[in-house]
TORKOL-4160 file (C-alpha; in steps of 0.2 Angstrom, whole numbers, padded with zeros to 4 digits, m for minus):
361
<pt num="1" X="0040" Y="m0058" Z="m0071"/>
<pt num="2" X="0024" Y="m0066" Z="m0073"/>
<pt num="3" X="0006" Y="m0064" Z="m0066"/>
<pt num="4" X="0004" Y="m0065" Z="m0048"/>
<pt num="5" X="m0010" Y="m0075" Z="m0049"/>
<pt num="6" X="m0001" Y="m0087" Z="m0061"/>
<pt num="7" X="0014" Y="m0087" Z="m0050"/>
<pt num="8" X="0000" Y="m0094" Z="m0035"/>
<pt num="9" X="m0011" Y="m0104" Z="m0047"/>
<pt num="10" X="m0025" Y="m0095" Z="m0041"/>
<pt num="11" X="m0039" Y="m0085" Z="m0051"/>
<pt num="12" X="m0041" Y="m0066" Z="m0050"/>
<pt num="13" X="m0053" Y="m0067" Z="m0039"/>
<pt num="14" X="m0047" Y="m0079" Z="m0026"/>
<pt num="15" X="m0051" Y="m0077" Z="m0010"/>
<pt num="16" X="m0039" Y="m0072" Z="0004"/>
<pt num="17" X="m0039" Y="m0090" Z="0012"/>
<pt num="18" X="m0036" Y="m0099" Z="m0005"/>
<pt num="19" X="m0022" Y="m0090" Z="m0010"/>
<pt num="20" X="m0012" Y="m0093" Z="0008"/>
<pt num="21" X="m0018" Y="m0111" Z="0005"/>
<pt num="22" X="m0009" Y="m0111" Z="m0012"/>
<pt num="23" X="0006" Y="m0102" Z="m0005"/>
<pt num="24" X="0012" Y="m0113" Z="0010"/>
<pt num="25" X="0009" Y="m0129" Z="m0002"/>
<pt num="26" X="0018" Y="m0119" Z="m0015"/>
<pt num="27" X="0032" Y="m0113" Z="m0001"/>
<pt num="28" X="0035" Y="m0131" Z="0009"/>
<pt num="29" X="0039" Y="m0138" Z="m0014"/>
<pt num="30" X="0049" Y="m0125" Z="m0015"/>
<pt num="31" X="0057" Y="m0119" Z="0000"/>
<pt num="32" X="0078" Y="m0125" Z="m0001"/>
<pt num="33" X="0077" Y="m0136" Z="0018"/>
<pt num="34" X="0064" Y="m0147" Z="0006"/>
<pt num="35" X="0077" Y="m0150" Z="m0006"/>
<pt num="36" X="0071" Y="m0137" Z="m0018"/>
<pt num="37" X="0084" Y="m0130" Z="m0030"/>
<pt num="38" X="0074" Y="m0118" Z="m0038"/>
<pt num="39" X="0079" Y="m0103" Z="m0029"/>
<pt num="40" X="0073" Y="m0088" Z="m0041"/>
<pt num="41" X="0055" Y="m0099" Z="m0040"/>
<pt num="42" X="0056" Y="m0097" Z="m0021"/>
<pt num="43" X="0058" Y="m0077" Z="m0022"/>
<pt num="44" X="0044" Y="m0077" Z="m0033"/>
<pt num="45" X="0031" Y="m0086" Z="m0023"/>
<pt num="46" X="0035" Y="m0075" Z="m0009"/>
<pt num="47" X="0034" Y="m0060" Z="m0020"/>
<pt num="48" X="0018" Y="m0064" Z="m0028"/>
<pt num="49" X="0010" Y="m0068" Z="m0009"/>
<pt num="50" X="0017" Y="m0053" Z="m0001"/>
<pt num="51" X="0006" Y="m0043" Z="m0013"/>
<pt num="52" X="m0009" Y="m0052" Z="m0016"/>
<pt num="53" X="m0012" Y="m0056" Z="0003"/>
<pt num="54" X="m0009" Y="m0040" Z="0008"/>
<pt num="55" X="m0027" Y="m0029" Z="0004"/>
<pt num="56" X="m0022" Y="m0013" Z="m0003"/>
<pt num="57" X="m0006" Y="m0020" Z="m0013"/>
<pt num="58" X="m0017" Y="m0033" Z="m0021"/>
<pt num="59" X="m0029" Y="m0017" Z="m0024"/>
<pt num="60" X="m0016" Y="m0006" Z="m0034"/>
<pt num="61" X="m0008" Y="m0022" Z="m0041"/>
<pt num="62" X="m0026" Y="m0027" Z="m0051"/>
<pt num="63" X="m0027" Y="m0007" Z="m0054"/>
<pt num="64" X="m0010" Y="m0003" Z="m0061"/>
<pt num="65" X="0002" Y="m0022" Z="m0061"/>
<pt num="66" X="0019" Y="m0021" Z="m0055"/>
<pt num="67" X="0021" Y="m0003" Z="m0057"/>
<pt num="68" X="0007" Y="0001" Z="m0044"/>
<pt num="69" X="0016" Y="m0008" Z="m0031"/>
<pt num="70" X="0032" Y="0000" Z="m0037"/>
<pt num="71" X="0051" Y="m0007" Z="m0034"/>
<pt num="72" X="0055" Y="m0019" Z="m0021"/>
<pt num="73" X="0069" Y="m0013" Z="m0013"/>
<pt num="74" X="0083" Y="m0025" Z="m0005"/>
<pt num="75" X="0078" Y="m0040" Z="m0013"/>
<pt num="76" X="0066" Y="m0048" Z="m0001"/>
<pt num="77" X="0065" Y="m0031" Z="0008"/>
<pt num="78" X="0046" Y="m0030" Z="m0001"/>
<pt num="79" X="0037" Y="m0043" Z="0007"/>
<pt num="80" X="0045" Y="m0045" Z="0023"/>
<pt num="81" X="0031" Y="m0043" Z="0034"/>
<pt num="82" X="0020" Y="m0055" Z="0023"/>
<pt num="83" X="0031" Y="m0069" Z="0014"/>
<pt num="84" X="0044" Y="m0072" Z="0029"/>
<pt num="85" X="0031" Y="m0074" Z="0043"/>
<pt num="86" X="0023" Y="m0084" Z="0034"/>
<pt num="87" X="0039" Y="m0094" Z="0030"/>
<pt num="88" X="0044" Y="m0095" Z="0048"/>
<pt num="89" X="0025" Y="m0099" Z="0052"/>
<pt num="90" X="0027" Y="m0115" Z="0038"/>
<pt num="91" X="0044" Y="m0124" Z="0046"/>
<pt num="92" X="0048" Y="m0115" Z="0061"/>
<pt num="93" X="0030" Y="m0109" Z="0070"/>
<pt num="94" X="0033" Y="m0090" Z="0068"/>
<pt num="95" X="0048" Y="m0076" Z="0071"/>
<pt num="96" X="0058" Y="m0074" Z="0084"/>
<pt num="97" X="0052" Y="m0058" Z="0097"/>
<pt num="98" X="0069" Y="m0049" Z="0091"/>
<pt num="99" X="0060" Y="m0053" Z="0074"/>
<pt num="100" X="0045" Y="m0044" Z="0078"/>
<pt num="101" X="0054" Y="m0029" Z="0086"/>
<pt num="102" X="0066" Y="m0026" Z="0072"/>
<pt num="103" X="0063" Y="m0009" Z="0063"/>
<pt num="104" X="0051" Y="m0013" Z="0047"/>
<pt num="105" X="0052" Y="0000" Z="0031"/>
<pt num="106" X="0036" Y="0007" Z="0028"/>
<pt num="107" X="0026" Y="0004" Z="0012"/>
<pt num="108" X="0027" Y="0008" Z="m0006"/>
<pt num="109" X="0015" Y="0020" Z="m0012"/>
<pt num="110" X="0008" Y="0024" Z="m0032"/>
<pt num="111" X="0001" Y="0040" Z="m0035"/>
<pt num="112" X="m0007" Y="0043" Z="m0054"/>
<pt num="113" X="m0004" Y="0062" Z="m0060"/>
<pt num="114" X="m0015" Y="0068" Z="m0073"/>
<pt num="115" X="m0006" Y="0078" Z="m0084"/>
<pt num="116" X="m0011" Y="0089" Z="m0101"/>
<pt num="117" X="0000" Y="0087" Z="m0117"/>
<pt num="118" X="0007" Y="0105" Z="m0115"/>
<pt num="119" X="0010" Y="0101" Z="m0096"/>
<pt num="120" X="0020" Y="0088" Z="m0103"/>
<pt num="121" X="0029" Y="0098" Z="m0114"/>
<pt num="122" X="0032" Y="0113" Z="m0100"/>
<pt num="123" X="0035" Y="0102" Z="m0086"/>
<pt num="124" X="0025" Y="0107" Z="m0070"/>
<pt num="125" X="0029" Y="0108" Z="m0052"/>
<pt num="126" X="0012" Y="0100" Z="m0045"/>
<pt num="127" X="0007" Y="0098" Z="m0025"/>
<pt num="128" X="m0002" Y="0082" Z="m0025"/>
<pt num="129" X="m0014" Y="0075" Z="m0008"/>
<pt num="130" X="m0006" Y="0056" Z="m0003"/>
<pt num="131" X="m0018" Y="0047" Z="0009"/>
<pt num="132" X="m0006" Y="0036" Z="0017"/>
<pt num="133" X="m0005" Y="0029" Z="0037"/>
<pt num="134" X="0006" Y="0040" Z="0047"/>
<pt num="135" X="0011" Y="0038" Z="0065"/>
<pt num="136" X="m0001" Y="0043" Z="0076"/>
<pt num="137" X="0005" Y="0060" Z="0085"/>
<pt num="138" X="m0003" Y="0056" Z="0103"/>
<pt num="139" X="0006" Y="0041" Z="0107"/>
<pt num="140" X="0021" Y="0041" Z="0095"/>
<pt num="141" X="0016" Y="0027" Z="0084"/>
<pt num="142" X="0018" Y="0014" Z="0101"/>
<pt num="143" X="0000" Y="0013" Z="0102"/>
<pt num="144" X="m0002" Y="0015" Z="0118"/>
<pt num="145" X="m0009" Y="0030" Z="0131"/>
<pt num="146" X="0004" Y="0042" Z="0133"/>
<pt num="147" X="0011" Y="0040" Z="0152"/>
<pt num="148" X="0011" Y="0022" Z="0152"/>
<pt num="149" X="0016" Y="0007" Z="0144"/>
<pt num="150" X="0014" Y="m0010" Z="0140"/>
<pt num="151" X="0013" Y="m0026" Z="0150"/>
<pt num="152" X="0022" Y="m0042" Z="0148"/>
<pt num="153" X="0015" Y="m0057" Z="0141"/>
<pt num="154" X="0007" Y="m0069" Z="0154"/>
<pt num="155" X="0005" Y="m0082" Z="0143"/>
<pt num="156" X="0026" Y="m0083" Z="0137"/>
<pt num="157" X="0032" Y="m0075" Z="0150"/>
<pt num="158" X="0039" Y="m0061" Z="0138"/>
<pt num="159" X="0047" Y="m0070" Z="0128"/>
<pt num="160" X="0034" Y="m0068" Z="0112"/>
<pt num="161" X="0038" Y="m0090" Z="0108"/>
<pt num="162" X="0032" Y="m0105" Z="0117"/>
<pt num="163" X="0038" Y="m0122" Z="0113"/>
<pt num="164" X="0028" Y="m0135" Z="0103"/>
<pt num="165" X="0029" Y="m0152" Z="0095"/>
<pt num="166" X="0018" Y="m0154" Z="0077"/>
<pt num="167" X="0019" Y="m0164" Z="0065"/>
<pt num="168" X="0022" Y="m0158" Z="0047"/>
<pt num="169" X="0024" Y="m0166" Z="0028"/>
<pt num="170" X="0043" Y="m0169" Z="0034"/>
<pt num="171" X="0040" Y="m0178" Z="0051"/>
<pt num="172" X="0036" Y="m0173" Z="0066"/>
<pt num="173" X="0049" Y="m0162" Z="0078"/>
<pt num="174" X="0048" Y="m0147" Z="0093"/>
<pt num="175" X="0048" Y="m0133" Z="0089"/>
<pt num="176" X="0047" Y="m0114" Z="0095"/>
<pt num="177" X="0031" Y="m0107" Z="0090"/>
<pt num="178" X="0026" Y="m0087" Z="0092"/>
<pt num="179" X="0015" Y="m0085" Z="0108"/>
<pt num="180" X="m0005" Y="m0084" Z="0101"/>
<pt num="181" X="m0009" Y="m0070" Z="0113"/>
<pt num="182" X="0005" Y="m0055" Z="0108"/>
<pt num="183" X="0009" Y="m0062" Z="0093"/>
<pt num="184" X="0028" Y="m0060" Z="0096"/>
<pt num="185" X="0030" Y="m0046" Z="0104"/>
<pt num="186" X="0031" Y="m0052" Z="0122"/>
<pt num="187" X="0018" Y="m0039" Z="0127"/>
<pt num="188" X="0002" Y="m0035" Z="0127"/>
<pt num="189" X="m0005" Y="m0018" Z="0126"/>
<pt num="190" X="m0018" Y="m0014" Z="0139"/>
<pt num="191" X="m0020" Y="0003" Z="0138"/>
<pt num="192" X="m0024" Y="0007" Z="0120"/>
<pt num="193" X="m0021" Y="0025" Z="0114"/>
<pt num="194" X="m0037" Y="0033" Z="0113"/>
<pt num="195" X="m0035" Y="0043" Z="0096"/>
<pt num="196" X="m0029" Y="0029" Z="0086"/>
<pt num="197" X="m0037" Y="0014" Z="0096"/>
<pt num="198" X="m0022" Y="0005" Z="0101"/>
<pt num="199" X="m0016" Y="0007" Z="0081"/>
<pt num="200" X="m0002" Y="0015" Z="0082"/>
<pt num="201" X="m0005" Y="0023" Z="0065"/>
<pt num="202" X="m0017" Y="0035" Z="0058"/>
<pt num="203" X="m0025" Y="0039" Z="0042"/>
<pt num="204" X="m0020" Y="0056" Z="0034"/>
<pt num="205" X="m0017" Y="0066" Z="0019"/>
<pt num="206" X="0001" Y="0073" Z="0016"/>
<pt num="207" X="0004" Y="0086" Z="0004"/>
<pt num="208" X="0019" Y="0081" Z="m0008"/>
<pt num="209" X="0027" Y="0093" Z="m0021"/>
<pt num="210" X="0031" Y="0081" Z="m0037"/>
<pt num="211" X="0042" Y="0090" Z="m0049"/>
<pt num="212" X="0037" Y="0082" Z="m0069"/>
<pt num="213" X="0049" Y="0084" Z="m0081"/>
<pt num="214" X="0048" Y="0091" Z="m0099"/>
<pt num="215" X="0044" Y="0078" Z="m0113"/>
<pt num="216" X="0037" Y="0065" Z="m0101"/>
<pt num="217" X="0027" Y="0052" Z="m0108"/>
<pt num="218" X="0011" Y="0043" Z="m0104"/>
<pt num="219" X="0015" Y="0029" Z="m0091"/>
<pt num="220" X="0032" Y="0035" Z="m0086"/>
<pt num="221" X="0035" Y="0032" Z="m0066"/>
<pt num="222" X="0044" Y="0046" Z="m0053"/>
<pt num="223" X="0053" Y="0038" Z="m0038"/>
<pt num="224" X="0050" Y="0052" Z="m0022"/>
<pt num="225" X="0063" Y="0044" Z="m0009"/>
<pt num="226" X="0055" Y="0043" Z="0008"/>
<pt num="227" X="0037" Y="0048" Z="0001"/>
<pt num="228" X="0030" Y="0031" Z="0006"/>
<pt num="229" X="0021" Y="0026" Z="0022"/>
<pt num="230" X="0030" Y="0027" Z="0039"/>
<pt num="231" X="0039" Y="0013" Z="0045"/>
<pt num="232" X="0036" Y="0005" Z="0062"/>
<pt num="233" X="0049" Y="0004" Z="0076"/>
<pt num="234" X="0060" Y="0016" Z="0070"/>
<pt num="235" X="0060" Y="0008" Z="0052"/>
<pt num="236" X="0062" Y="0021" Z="0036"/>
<pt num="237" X="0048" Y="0026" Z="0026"/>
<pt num="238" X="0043" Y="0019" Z="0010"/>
<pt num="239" X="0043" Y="0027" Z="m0007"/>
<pt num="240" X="0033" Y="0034" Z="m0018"/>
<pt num="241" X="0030" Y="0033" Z="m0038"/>
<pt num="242" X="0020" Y="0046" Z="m0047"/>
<pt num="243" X="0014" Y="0038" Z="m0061"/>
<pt num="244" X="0012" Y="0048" Z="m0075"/>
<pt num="245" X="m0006" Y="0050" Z="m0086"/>
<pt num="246" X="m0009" Y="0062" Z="m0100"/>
<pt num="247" X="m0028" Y="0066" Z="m0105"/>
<pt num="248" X="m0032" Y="0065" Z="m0121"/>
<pt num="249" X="m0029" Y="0081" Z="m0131"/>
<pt num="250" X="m0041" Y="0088" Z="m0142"/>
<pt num="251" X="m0029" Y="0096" Z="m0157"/>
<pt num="252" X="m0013" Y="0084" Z="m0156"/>
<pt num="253" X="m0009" Y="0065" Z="m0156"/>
<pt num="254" X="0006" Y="0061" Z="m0150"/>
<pt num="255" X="0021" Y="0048" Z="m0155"/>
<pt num="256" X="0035" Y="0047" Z="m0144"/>
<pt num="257" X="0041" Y="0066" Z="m0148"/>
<pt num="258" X="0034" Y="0069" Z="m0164"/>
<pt num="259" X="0014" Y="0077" Z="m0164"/>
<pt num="260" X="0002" Y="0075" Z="m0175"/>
<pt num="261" X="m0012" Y="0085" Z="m0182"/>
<pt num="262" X="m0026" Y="0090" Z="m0196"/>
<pt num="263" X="m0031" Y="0106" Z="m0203"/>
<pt num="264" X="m0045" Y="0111" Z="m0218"/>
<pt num="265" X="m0041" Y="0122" Z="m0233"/>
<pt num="266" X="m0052" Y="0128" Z="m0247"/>
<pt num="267" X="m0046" Y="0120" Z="m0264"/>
<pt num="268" X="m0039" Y="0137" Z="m0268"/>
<pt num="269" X="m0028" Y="0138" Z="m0256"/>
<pt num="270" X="m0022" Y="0118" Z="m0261"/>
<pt num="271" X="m0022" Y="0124" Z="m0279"/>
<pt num="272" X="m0012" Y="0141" Z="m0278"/>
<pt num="273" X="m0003" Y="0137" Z="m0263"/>
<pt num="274" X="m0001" Y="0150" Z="m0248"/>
<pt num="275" X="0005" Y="0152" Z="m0229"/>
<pt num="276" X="m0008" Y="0147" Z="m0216"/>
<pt num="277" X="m0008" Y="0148" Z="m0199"/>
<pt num="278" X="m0009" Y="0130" Z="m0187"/>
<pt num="279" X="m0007" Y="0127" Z="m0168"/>
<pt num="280" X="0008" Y="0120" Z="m0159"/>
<pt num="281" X="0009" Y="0119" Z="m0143"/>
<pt num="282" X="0017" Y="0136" Z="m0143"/>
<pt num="283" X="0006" Y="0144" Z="m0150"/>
<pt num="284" X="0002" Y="0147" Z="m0171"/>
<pt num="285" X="0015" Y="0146" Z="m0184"/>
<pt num="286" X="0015" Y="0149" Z="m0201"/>
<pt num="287" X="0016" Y="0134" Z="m0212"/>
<pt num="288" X="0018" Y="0133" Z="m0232"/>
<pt num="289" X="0005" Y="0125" Z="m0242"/>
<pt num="290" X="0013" Y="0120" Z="m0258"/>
<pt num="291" X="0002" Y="0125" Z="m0275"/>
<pt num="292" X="m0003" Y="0108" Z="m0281"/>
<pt num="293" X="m0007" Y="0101" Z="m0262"/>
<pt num="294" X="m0018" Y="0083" Z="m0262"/>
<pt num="295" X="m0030" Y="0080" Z="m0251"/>
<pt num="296" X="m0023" Y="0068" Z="m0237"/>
<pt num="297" X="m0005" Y="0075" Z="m0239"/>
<pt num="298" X="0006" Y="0078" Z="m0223"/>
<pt num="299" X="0018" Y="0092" Z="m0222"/>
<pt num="300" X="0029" Y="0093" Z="m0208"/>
<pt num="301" X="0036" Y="0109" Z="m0195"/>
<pt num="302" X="0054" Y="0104" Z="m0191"/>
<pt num="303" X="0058" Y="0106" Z="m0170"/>
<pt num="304" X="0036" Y="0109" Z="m0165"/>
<pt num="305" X="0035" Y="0094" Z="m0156"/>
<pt num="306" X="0037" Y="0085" Z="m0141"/>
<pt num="307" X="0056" Y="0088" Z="m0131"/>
<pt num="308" X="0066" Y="0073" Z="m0127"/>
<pt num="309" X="0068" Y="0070" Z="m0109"/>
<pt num="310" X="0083" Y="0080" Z="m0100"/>
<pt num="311" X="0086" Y="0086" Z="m0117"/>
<pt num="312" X="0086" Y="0099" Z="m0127"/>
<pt num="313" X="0080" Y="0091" Z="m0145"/>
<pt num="314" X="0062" Y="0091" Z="m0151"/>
<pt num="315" X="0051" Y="0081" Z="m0161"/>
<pt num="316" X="0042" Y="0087" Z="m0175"/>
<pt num="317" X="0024" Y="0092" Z="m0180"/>
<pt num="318" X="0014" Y="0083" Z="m0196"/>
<pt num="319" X="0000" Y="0090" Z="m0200"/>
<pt num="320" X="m0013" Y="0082" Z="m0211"/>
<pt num="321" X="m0021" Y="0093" Z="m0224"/>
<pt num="322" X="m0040" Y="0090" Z="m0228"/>
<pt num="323" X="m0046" Y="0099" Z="m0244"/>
<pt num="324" X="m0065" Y="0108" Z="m0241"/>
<pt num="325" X="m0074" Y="0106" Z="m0258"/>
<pt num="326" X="m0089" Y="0120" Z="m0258"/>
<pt num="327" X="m0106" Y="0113" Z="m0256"/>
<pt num="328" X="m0115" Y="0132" Z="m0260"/>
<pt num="329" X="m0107" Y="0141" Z="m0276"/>
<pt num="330" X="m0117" Y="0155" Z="m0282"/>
<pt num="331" X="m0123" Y="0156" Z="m0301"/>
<pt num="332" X="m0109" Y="0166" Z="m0302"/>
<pt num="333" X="m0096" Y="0155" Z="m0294"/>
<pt num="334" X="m0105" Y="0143" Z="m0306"/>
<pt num="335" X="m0100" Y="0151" Z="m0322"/>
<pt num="336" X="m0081" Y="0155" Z="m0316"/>
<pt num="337" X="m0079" Y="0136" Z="m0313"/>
<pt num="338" X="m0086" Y="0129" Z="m0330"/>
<pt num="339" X="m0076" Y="0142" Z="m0338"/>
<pt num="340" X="m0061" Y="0134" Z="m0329"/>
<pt num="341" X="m0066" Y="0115" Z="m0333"/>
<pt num="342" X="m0068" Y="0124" Z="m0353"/>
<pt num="343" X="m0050" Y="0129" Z="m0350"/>
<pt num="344" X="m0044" Y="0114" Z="m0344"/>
<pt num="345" X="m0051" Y="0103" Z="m0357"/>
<pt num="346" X="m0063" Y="0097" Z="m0342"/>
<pt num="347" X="m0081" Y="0092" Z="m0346"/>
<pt num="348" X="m0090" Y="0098" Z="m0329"/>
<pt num="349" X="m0106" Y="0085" Z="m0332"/>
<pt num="350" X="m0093" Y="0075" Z="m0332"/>
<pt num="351" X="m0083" Y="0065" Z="m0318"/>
<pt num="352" X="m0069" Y="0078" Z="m0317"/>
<pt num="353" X="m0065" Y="0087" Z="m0303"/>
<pt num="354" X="m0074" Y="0104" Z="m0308"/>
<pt num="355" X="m0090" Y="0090" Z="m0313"/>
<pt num="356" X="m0089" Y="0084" Z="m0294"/>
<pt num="357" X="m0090" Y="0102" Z="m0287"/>
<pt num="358" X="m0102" Y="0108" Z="m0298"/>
<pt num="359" X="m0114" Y="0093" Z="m0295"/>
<pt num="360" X="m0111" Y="0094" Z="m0276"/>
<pt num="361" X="m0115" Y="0113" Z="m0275"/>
C-alpha cells in the first residue's frame, strides 16, 4: 500500500485538523452513495485516517510504517472507531447509540525486541514490560464510582441522536445527528471513578513472555493473539507484534543464514599452510589454511552458520583471511629472508615480495 500521507495528500507533518480536512473531502469523492466506484480507494482513505488521526498510531506508523501498526484484522475492523464515525459524521451526522454500545476490539500494539546474533541463532524465551491501557480495576472499565451508575441524557432523552436538517454538497435533507452532550451513549456520567477520573482505563505495564525462534532475522514480526490493548464494552483484546532487532555483532556479518568473518595469519602460516583456530557462534573450530593461501582469500566452514527458521539446515561460515606482513624482523630474520629471495631467484632491493618485507621491516 502506499504512504499514508500520500493516500491523504497531506505532508508528514500535517496537523491533526488538516488531515480530517483532507479526509472528509477525500471520503464525500469517494464514498459509493456519491457515485464513487473505486471501492479499494474508499478502504484506503479510511485506513490511512484511522492511523494518522489517532496519536500514538500515527506515532509508531512514522516510527516503524505499517509493521508498527501491525495487521488489520476483519477488514475494516482496524479503524473502526476512527474512519466509520467519521463516515457516519460526513452523510449521516454520527452512529447510532447501539453503534456506540457495541463491544469495540482493543488496539494493536508493536513491541521492538533487541536481540544478539547468537540469541538469534539459540532462540530465547524473553519476558518483555508492554505499557498498554488496561481497564481500570475499581470501576470495571465503566468509569464510573463503584455503587452507582450513570444518568440518562437530558438533552436526547437517552436516545444518544437528535434530529437535524443540514445542508451538504449533495443538497440539503434531515437527518439523525449523535447528541453533542454524550456523544452517543445516551448517558452521561456524573460520578467519575476516582482512580481513573471517569476513563475507564488505566495506564500499566504487563509483563509478556515472547518466545523467539532459532534463525530469526533482523525485522521479522511475532503475532501474540490477545496481547494487545483491552477492548471496551466487552470487546476482545488487541494483538501484539514483537518486532525483531539484532544489534550489530562485533565478530560476524550476517546474510540470510550464511556468516561472515575475517581473521589475520602470519605469512608463514599462508605460505606453509596449517590448522587455526576461528570463532563461530559455537564456539572455535579448526579451520585449514591451504599452503599457498592469498591474502583476501575466503575459505568456508560447511553447517557454522545461521539455522533456517523451523528447520534443521544451517548456513555456512566464510571467513576472510588477512595476511600480517612483519614490520620488526631482527638482523637475523633479515639474513634468513635474503637467503630466501637468493633461493627464489628474488632480488630483495627489488619489488618482490621478500623486497617489500625487508623494506618495511
Amino acid at each position: 500500500m502506499a504512504d499514508y500521507y500520500e493516500i491523504l495528500g497531506v505532508s508528514r507533518d500535517a496537523t491533526e485538523a488538516e488531515i480530517k480536512k483532507s479526509y472528509r473531502a477525500l471520503a464525500r469523492k469517494y464514498h459509493p452513495d456519491a457515485g464513487a466506484t473505486d471501492s479499494e480507494r474508499f478502504k484506503e482513505i479510511g485506513l490511512a485516517y484511522s492511523v494518522l488521526s489517532d496519536p500514538e498510531q500515527r506515532s509508531r506508523y512514522d516510527m516503524f510504517g505499517e509493521s508498527g501498526i501491525g495487521a488489520q484484522p476483519g477488514g475494516f475492523g482496524g479503524f473502526e472507531r476512527g474512519a466509520f464515525a467519521d463516515i457516519f459524521d460526513v452523510f449521516f451526522g454520527g452512529p447510532s447509540r447501539e453503534e456506540y454500545r457495541r463491544p469495540r476490539r482493543g488496539r494493536d500494539l508493536a513491541y521492538e525486541l533487541k536481540i544478539t546474533l547468537k540469541q538469534a541463532a539459540e532462540g530465547i524465551t524473553e519476558e518483555i514490560e508492554v505499557p498498554l491501557e488496561a481497564p481500570c480495576p475499581d470501576c470495571g472499565g465503566t468509569g464510573i464510582e463503584r455503587g452507582l451508575s450513570a444518568d440518562i441524557c437530558p438533552e436526547c432523552g437517552g436516545k444518544g441522536t437528535k434530529m437535524s436538517s443540514r445542508t451538504t454538497v449533495f443538497g440539503s435533507f434531515s437527518s439523525t445527528t449523535t447528541c453533542p452532550r454524550c456523544q452517543g451513549s445516551g448517558e452521561i456520567n456524573t460520578h467519575p471513578c476516582p482512580t481513573c477520573h471517569g476513563r475507564g482505563m488505566r495506564r500499566e505495564v504487563e509483563k509478556v513472555e515472547v518466545k523467539v525462534p532459532a534463525g530469526v532475522d533482523d525485522g521479522d514480526r511475532m503475532r501474540l493473539a490477545g496481547k494487545g490493548e483491552a477492548g471496551t464494552r466487552d470487546g476482545k483484546r488487541g494483538d501484539l507484534y514483537v518486532i525483531v532487532s539484532i544489534k550489530p555483532d562485533a565478530v560476524f556479518t550476517r546474510k540470510r543464514t550464511d556468516l561472515y568473518e575475517m581473521v589475520s595469519i602470519d605469512m608463514v602460516q599462508a605460505a606453509l599452510g596449517m590448522g587455526i583456530m576461528v570463532p563461530t557462534l559455537d564456539g572455535e573450530a579448526n579451520l585449514e589454511i591451504p599452503s599457498g593461501t592469498q591474502p583476501g582469500a575466503v575459505l568456508r566452514l560447511r553447517h557454522k552458520g545461521m539455522p533456517k527458521l523451523h528447520s534443521r539446515v544451517k548456513g555456512d561460515l566464510y571467513v576472510q583471511v588477512e595476511v600480517n606482513v612483519p614490520t620488526d624482523l631482527s638482523g637475523e630474520e633479515k639474513k634468513l629472508l635474503q637467503e630466501f629471495a637468493r633461493l627464489r631467484g628474488e632480488k630483495a632491493s627489488n619489488g618482490g615480495v621478500i623486497g617489500r618485507i625487508l623494506h618495511k621491516a
